[in-house]
C-alpha beads as a LAMMPS data file, in Angstrom:
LAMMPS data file: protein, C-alpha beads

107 atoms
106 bonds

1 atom types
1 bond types

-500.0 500.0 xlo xhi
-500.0 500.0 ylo yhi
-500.0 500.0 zlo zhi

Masses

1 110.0

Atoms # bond

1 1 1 240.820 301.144 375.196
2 1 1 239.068 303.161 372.776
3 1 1 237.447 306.051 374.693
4 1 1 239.980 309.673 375.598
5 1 1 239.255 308.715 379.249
6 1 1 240.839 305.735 378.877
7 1 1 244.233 306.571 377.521
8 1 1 244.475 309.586 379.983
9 1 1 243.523 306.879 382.693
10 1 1 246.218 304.777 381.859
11 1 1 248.605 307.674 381.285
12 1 1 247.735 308.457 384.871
13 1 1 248.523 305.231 385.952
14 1 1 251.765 305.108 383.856
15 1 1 252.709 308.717 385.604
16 1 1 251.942 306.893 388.883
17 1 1 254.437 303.939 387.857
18 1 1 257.447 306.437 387.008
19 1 1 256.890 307.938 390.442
20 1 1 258.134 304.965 391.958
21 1 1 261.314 304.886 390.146
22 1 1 264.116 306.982 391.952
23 1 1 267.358 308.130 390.509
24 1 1 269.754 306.263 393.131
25 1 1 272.305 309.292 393.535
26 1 1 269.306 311.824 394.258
27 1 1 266.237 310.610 396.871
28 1 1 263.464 312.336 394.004
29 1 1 261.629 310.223 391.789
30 1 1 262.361 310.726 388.173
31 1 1 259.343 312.179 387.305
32 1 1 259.797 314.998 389.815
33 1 1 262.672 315.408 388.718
34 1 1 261.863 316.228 385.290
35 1 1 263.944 313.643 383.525
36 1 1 260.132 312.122 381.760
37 1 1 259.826 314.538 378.467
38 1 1 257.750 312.658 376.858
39 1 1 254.647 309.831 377.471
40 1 1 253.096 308.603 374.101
41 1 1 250.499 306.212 374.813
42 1 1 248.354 304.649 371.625
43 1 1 244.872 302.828 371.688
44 1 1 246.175 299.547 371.734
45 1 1 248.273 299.903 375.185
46 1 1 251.578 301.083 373.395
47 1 1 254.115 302.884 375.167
48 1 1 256.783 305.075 374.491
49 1 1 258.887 307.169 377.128
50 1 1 261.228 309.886 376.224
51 1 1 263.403 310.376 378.792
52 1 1 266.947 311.812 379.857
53 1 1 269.301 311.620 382.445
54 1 1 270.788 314.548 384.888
55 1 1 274.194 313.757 383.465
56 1 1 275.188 311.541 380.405
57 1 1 277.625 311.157 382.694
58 1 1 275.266 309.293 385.074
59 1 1 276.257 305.794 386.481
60 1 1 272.779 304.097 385.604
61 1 1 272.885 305.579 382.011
62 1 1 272.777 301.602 381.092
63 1 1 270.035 301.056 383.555
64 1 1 267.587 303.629 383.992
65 1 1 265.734 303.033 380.875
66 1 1 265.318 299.610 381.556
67 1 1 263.709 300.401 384.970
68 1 1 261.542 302.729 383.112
69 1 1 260.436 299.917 380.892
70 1 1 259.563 297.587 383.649
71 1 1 257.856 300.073 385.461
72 1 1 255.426 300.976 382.875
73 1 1 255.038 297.329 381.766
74 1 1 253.833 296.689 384.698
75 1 1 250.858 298.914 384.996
76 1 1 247.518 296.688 383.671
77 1 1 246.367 297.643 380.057
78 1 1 250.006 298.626 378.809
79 1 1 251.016 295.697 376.140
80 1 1 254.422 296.748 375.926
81 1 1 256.765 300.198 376.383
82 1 1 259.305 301.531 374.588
83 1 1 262.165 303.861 376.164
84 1 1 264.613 306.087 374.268
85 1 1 267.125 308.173 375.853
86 1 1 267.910 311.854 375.184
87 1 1 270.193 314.118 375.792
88 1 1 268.379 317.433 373.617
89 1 1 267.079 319.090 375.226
90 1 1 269.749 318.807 378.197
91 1 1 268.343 318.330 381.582
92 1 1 268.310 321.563 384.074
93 1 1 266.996 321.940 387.579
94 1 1 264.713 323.965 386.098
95 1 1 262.642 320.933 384.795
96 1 1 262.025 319.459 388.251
97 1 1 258.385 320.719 389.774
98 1 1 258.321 322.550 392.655
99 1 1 257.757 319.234 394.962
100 1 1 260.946 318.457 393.882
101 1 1 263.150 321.507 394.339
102 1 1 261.431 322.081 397.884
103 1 1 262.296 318.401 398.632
104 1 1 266.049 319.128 397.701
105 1 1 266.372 322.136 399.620
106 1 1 266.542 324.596 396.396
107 1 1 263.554 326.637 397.517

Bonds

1 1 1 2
2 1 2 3
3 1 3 4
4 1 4 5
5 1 5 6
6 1 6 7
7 1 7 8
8 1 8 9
9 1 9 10
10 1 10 11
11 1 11 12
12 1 12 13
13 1 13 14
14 1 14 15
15 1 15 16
16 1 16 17
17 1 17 18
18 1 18 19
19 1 19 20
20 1 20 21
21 1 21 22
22 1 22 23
23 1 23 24
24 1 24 25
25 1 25 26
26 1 26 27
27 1 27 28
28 1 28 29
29 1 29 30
30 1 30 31
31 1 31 32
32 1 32 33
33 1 33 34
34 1 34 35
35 1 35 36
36 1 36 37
37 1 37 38
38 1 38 39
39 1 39 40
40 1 40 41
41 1 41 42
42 1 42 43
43 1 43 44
44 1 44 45
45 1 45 46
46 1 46 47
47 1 47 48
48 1 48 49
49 1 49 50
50 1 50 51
51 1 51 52
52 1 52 53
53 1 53 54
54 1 54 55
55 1 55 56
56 1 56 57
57 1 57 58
58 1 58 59
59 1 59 60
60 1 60 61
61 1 61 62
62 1 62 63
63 1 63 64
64 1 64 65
65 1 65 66
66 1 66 67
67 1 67 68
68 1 68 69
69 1 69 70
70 1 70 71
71 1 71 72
72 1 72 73
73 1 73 74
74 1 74 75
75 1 75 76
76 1 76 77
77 1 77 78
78 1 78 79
79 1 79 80
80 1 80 81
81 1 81 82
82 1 82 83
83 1 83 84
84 1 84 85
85 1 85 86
86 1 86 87
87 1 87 88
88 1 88 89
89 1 89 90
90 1 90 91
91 1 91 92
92 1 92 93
93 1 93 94
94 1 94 95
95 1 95 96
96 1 96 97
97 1 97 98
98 1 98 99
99 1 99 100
100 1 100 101
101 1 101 102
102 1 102 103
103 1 103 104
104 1 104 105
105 1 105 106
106 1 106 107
């Protein structure tokens, strides 16, 4: 995996993975809902995933990052991921995309 195309193939495919992984309180994946800030993705299949939660008040604080990591562990050419919670910036409804907020009602 040497080539740009490559890594922005994979992050594609990573981006793809995260949109299957919902937020159980909220029917919006968690990309769409903004809570991805980050996707690092190195040469050798690498992943890390900066993320947050709507709420560090959030019932699946413990589990969401772990879903994360099995999602993008799964996608073929990642070796292995890396997911670290934040809370700075907070999360806003202002981060979702616009798929999101018309899927919510907020538009």
């Amino acid at each position: 995996m040497e080539a740009r195309s490559d890594l922005d193939t994979l992050r594609s495919e990573i981006v793809t993975a995260l949109r299957g992984v919902y937020d159980p309180e909220i029917p919006v994946d968690i990309y769409e809902l903004g809570l991805i800030y980050g996707i690092e993705v190195d040469t050798d299949g690498f992943v890390d995933v900066t993320m947050t939660l709507t709420s560090p008040a959030c019932p699946v604080a413990g589990q969401m990052p772990i879903l994360v990591k099995a999602a993008v562990e799964q996608v073929a050419g990642v070796q292995a991921a890396e997911v670290e919670l934040t809370w700075d910036p907070p999360w806003t409804q202002e981060r979702m995309s616009e798929r999101a907020r018309l899927q919510l009602g907020f538009m």
